[in-house]
C-alpha positions in Angstrom: 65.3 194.1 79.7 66.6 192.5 76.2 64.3 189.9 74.4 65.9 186.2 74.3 65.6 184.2 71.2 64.5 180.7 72.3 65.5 179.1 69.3 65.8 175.3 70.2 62.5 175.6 72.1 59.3 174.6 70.4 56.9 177.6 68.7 54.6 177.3 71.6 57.3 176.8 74.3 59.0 179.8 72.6 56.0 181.9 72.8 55.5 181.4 76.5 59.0 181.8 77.5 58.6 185.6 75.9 55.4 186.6 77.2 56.2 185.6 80.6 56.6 188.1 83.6 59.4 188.3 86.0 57.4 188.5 89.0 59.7 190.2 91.6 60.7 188.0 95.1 57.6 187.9 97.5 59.6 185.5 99.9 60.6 186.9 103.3 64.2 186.7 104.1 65.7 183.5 106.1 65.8 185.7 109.4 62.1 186.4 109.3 61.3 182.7 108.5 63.0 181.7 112.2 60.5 181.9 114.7 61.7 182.8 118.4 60.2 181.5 120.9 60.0 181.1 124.7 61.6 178.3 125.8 61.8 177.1 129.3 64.7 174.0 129.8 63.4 171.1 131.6 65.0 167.8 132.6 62.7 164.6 131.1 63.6 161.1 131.5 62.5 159.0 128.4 62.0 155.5 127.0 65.5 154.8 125.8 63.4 153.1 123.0 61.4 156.4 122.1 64.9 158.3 122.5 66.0 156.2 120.0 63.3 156.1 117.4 63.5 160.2 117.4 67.5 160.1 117.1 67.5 158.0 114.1 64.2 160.0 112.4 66.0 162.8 113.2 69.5 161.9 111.6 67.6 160.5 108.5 66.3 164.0 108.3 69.2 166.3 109.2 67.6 167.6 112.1 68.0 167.8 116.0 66.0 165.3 117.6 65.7 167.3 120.5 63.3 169.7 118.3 61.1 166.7 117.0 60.4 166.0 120.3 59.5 169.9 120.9 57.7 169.9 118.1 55.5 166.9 118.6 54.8 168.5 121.9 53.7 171.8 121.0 51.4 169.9 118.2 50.1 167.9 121.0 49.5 170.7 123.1 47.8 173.1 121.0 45.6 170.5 119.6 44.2 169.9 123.2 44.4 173.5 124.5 42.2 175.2 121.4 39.5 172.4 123.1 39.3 173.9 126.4 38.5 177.3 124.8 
């Protein structure tokens, strides 16, 4: 690997810069972050209110709001489930 001469940087910076260490990528690739689950499709009537709420969270977020609601329910559900153990 060729040396860079940081010339605009100061001394110090300079001296950092060079002694760093590429470190290579740790990070798992985007098809090992996705987790697959089991899902099971059920039919759910909701408060139009609470239906809204999770839309608009949802669109503010770039998400589905169909998976904030799944979410919020496995969090709910393995909260009280690790208590019966």
């Amino acid at each position: 690997m060729s040396k860079m001469k940081y010339e605009k940087a100061s001394a110090e910076l300079a001296e950092a810069i060079e002694q760093a260490e590429v470190i290579p990528d740790f990070l798992p690739s985007p098809d090992r972050l996705v987790l697959r689950e089991e899902t099971v499709r059920v039919t759910l009537n909701l408060n139009k209110r609470s239906v809204d709420f999770f839309k608009s969270s949802a669109r503010q977020n770039g998400v589905p709001y169909q998976s904030m609601i799944r979410r919020l329910l496995d969090i709910y559900a393995e909260r009280y489930l690790g208590e019966r153990s």
